[in-house]
N, C-alpha and C positions, 0 to 999 in steps of 0.2 A: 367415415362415420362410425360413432359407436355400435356396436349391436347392445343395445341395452338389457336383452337378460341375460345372454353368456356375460357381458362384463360386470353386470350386477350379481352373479352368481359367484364371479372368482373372486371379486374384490371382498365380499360378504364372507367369503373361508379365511380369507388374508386377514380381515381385520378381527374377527370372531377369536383368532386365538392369541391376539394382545388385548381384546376385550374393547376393542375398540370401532364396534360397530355405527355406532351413533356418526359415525362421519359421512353415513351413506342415510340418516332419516329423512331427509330432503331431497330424495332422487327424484319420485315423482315429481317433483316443480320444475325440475330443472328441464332447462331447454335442450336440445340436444347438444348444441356448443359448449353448454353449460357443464352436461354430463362427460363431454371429451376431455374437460381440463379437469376436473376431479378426478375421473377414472388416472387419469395419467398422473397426478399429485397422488392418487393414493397407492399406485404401481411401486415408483419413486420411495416409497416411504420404507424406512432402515426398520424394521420393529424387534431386530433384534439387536439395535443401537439403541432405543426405548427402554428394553427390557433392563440393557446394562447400564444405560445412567440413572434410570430408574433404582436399580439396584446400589449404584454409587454414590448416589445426591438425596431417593428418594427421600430417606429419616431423618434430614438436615431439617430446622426449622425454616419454614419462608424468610423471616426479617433476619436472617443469619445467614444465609446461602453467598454473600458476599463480601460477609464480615471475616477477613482471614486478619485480624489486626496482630494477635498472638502471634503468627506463625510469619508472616512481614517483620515485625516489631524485633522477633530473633534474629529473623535473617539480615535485619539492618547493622543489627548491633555487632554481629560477627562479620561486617563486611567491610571491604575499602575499595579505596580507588581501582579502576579496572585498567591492565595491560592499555598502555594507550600510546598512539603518535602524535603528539600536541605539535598546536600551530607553529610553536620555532622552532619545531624539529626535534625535540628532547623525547626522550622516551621508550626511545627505541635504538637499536644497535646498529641502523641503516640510515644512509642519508636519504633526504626527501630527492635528492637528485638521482639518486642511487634507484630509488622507489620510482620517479617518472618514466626513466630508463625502460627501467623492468616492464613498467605497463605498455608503455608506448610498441614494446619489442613481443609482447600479449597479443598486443591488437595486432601489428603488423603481422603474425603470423596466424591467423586468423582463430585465434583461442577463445575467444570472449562471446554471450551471447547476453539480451536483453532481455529482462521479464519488466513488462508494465502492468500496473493493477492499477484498474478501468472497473471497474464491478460497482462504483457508485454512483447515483442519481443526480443532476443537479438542482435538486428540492431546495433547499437551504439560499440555495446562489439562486432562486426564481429561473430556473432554465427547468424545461420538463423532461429533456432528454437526458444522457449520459452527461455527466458533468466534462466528461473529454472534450463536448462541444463547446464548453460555455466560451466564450469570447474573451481572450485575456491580454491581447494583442495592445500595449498601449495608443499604439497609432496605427497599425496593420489592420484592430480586431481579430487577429488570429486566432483561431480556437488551440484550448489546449493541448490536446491530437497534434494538430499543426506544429507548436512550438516545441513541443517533443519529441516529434520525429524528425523535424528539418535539425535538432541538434544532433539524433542518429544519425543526419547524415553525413552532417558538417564531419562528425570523429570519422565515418565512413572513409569519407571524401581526402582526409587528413592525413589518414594511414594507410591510404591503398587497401582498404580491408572491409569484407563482407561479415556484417554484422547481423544476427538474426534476431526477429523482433517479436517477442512472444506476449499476447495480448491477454488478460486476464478480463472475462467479461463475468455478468452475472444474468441471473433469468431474467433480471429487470432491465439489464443494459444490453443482450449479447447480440437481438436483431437488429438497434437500429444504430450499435458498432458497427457492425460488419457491414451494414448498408453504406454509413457514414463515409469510413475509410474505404469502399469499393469505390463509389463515388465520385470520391474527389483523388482516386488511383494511388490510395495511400501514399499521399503527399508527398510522393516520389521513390519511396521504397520499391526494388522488386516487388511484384506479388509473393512470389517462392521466397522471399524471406519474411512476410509475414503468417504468422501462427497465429490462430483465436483458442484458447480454451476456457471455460467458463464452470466456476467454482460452484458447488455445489447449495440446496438450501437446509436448513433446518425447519424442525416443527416448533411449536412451541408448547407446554404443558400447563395445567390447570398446578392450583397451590397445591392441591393433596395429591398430585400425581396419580389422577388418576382418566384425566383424558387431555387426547391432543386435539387442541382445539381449532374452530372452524373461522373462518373471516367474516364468511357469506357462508350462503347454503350453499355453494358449488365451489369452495373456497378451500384449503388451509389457512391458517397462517403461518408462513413462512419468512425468510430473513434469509441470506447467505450467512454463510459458516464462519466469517473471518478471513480474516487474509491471510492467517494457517491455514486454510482450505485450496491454498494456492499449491500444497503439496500434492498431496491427491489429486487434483486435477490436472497439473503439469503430468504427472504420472502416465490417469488414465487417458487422458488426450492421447497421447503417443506424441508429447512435448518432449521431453525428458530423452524417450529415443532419439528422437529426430537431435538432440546436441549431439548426442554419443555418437552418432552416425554423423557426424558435421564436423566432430571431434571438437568441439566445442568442452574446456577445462573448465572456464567461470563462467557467470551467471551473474549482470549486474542487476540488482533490483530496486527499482524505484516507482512513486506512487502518479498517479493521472498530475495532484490536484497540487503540483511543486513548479513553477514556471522555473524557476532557477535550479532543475536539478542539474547536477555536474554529471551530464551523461556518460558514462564508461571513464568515468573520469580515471587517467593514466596513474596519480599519484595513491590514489585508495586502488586499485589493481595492483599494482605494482608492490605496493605497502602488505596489503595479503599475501602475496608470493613471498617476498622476503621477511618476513615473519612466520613461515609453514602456517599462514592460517587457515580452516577450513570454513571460516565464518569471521567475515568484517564488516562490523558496523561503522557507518557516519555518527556522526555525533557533534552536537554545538554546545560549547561553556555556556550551563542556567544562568541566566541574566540577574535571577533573584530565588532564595529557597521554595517560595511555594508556586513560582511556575511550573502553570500545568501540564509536563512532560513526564514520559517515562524515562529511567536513569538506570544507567546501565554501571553493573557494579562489580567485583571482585568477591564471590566467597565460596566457599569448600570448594576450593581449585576448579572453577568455573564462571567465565563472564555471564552475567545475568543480568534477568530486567528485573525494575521494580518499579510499574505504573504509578505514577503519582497522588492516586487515591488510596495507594496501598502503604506509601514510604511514613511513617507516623512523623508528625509536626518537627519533633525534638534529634529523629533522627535529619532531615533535612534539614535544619539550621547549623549543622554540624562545621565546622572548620578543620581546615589543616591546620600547622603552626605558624604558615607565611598567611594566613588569613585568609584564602581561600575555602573553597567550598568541598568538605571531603566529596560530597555527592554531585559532583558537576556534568556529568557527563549525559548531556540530554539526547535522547533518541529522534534521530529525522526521518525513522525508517525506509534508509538506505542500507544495503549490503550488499555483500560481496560472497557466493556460495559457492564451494565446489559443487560441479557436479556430481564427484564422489559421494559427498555426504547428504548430497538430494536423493540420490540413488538407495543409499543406504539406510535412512529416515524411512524412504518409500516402502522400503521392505520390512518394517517394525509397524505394527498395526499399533501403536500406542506411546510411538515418536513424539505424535502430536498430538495431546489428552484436551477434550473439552474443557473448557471453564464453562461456570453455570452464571446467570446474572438475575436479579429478581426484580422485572419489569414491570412498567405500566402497560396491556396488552388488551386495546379492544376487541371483542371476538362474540361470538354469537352462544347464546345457551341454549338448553334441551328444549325451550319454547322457541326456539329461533328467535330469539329478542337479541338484538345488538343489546351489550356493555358495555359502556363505557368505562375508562378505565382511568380513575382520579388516585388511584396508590398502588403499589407492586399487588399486581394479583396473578403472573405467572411463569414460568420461568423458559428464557430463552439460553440458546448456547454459542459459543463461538470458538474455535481455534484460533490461537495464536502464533503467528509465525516467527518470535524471536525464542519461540520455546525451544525450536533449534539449535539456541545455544546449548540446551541440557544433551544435544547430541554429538556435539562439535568435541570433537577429542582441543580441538586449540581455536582460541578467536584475539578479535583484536579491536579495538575500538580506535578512531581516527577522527582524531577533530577539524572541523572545518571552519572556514568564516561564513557566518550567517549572514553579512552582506552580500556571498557570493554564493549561497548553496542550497537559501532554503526563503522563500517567501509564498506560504501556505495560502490555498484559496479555499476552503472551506465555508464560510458562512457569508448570508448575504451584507450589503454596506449599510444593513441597516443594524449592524453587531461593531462592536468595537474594535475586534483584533480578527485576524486573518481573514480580510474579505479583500474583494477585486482589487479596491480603490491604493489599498495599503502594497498589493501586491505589484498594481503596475507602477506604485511609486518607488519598489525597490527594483524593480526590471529596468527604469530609466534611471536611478541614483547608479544601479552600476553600471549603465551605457555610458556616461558621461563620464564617473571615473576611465574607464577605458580610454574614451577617447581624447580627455586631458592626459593619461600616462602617454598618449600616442600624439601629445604634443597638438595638438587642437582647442581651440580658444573656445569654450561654451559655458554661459552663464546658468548658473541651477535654475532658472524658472524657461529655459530653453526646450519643451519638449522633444525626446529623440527616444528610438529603438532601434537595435540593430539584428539583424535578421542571421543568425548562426553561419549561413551559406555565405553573407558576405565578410565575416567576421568573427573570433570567438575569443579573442583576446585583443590589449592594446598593442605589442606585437605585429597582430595580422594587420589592424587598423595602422599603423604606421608603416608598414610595406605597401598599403593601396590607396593611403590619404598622403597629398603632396605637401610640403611642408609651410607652414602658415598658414595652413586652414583654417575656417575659421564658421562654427555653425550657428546663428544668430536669428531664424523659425525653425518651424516643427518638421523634425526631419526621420524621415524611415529609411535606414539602409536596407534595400531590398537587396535582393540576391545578385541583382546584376549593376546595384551604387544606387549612390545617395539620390532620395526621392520630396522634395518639398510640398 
C-alpha cells in the first residue's frame, strides 16, 4: 500500500520541476488503489524526455505537426526501387536455392531467434483480451498464439533446432499474456525458450505543450510507444543478452495479428546472409498505387520507408518503363535483424527518434471535466521500428507471395478488408492449394485446415497422404491426421 504523504511528497518535487503538478490535484478522491496506479505512472514518467520533445516539436504548429509533405515529396522524387529478391529470383546475385540452403543450415545450427509483437488489444476484432487470443482457427478455432507458435514448432521440429521465442507484450496486454500462454503450457514450447518483455508507454500532451494530460483523476493517458519501442525494451529486459549468450546471430520478427506468417522462414534467412545484410525486410508487389501500405525505397544510399500517408499521390502512380510500379514494394513488417545491429542501435540514445502525431485525445481538464475529443487536440508519440534502416550500414528487401505470407487480422467483419472472415478464407485457399500440389482431389467449397505439426508444405502432405485421396467435408489435419 501506498503511504500517501511520503509518496505525495516525492512525487510533488518530481512533477514541480517540469511544472507539471496538476497531475496530483485529485489525490484526495483517490481511493487508495487509485493512488497506487498514479503514484507508480507518475514514477514511470521520462520528464526529461518532456523537456526534449518539448524542445523539439514544441514551436511546430498543432494542424502541421504531421504535415511533412515538402520533405516526403523530395525524398520521393530522389528515390527508386529498393535492393530487392523478386519472386523469380531476379535481383539478386544468389540463387533462391542457394538462399534456402543458407537458412536451413542457420537454423540447424541453432543461429536464429524469434521476436513476436503481441502489445495490441483485440478492441477492433470484439475480443476484450490480447488480440493473440482471438480465434482464427478456420475449423480448429485456434487462437492466434496457437497458430504461431505450433508454426515455431513445426521449423523447430524440422531442423532439429532450438529456437527462442521472445514475446513483445504491452501494459495493456503483458498479465493476461503471460497468464494465457502459462496456461495452456505455451502450446508446447519449452518454458526456458520462452521470453516476455513488454514495450514501454508514452504520455500524451496538451496543443500548447504545456501539460501532460490526465484520463481520469487517478489516470494518465498513455498509449505504448510503437513497435520501435521493441528496441529498448528487448534491451532493457535482458532479451538481447539472453541471444548473445544463446549465440543466437538473427532475429526473426513478426507481428501477433498475420496467421500466414512464414515463420523463420529459411528463404528470407538465408537471403539476408548472403547478401551481408544487416536488416531484411518482406515485402508484397502493391496490388494498386494508392493501397494503403508503407513502401520501402531506394535513396541517399539507404533502404527506407515511406508510409503511405506520407508518399504524395503523383509520386505513387509512378511507372517503370515495363509498366510497372516504381514504388511497389509494400511493407508486411517482417524482418530479419542482426543482433549486431540491435546491439548497436541499443547503444545510440537516438537510433530510434520519436515521430509526433496530432490526435483526437479525451482526457480530463483543470475542472476534472472529461473532454471529449471531436478534432486533434493533442499530441501523442511513437517509435518506429523500420527507422532501423537509417541504422543498417546494408538491407535488403524480399518479395513474397501474399497468398502465402500475409493475411492481416486487424479489424472486425464488420470492415471490409482485413478482418477474420477474409483471413480464414486465405488460411484454407492455401490448405487446399497444398493439398492439390500433393495430389488430393478437393473441391474450393470443401472446408479444410491444416495444422503446421502435421504439415507445412504440399511435400510434407504427399509423404503422409496415400495416393488418391480424396477430401470431400470439413476436414482439420490435426497434429496427429486427418480429423472430420
Amino acid at each position: 500500500m501506498v503511504d500517501r504523504h511520503a509518496t505525495h511528497e516525492q512525487l510533488s518535487r518530481k512533477l514541480e520541476s517540469a511544472g507539471q503538478q496538476h497531475l496530483l490535484q485529485h489525490w484526495d478522491e483517490l481511493t487508495p488503489a487509485e493512488r497506487e496506479r498514479l503514484a507508480a505512472q507518475i514514477e514511470n514518467l521520462d520528464l526529461e524526455l518532456f523537456a526534449a520533445l518539448k524542445k523539439q516539436f514544441g514551436a511546430t504548429e498543432p494542424g502541421r505537426v504531421a504535415d511533412h509533405r515538402a520533405h516526403w515529396a523530395a525524398l520521393a522524387a530522389r528515390a527508386s526501387s529498393p535492393p530487392a529478391l523478386r519472386l523469380d529470383g531476379s535481383g539478386v546475385d544468389f540463387s533462391t536455392e542457394a538462399a534456402v540452403q543458407r537458412g536451413e543450415q542457420l537454423l540447424r545450427e541453432h543461429k536464429v531467434g524469434m521476436i513476436l509483437v503481441a502489445g495490441g488489444l483485440g478492441t477492433r476484432l470484439g475480443c476484450d483480451g490480447p488480440k493473440g487470443m482471438f480465434p482464427i482457427g478456420p475449423l480448429s478455432q485456434r487462437p492466434l498464439f496457437q497458430v504461431l507458435i505450433e508454426s515455431l514448432l513445426a521449423v523447430r521440429k524440422k531442423y532439429q533446432t532450438a529456437i527462442p521465442l521472445y514475446v513483445m507484450t504491452s501494459s495493456a496486454t503483458d498479465v493476461q499474456t503471460r497468464e494465457f500462454l502459462t496456461a495452456h503450457n505455451y502450446f508446447g514450447l519449452p518454458k526456458e525458450d520462452v521470453k516476455f518483455f513488454s514495450q514501454s508507454s508514452m504520455f500524451a500532451v496538451d496543443d500548447g505543450w504545456n501539460k501532460i494530460l490526465l484520463a481520469s483523476k487517478g489516470e494518465l493517458v498513455l498509449a505504448p510507444d510503437g513497435h520501435g519501442g521493441m528496441l529498448r525494451a528487448f534491451e532493457k529486459s535482458g532479451c538481447l543478452a539472453d541471444c548473445r549468450e544463446r549465440g543466437i546471430d538473427l532475429l526473426f520478427y513478426g507481428q501477433i495479428d498475420n496467421p500466414l506468417l512464414q515463420v523463420c522462414d529459411p528463404l528470407l534467412l538465408g537471403s539476408h546472409m548472403l547478401s551481408r545484410s544487416e536488416l531484411t525486410t518482406q515485402v508484397v508487389k502493391k496490388r494498386r498505387p494508392s493501397e494503403r501500405v508503407g513502401v520501402l525505397v531506394s535513396a541517399d544510399n539507404k533502404v527506407q520507408m515511406i508510409e503511405y500517408s506520407d508518399l504524395p499521390e503523383a509520386n505513387a502512380q509512378e511507372t517503370l518503363p515495363d509498366g510497372s510500379l516504381k514504388f511497389w514494394a509494400g511493407s508486411l513488417a517482417v524482418h530479419v535483424f542482426d543482433r549486431e545491429l540491435l546491439e548497436r542501435a541499443a547503444s545510440q540514445a537516438d537510433a530510434l527518434p520519436f515521430h509526433i502525431a496530432h490526435k483526437k485525445t479525451p482526457h480530463l481538464n483543470e475542472r476534472g471535466e472529461r473532454i471529449e475529443a471531436y478534432k486533434p487536440n493533442a499530441f501523442r508519440f511513437e517509435r518506429f521500428i523500420f527507422d532501423l534502416l537509417q541504422v543498417a550500414e546494408r538491407a535488403l528487401v524480399v518479395e513474397a507471395d501474399p497468398a502465402l505470407a500475409f493475411a492481416p487480422v486487424k479489424n472486425s467483419d464488420a470492415e471490409a478488408t482485413d478482418n477474420p472472415r477474409l483471413a480464414k478464407q486465405a488460411i484454407q485457399a492455401l490448405h487446399r492449394r497444398w493439398l492439390r500440389a500433393a495430389g488430393v482431389q478437393i473441391a474450393d467449397d470443401v472446408p479444410v485446415e491444416i495444422n503446421p505439426l502435421f504439415a507445412t508444405s504440399a511435400d510434407e502432405l504427399a509423404a503422409k497422404l496415400p495416393p488418391g485421396t480424396s477430401v470431400t467435408q470439413a476436414t482439420y489435419f490435426t497434429p496427429n491426421g486427418p480429423a472430420s
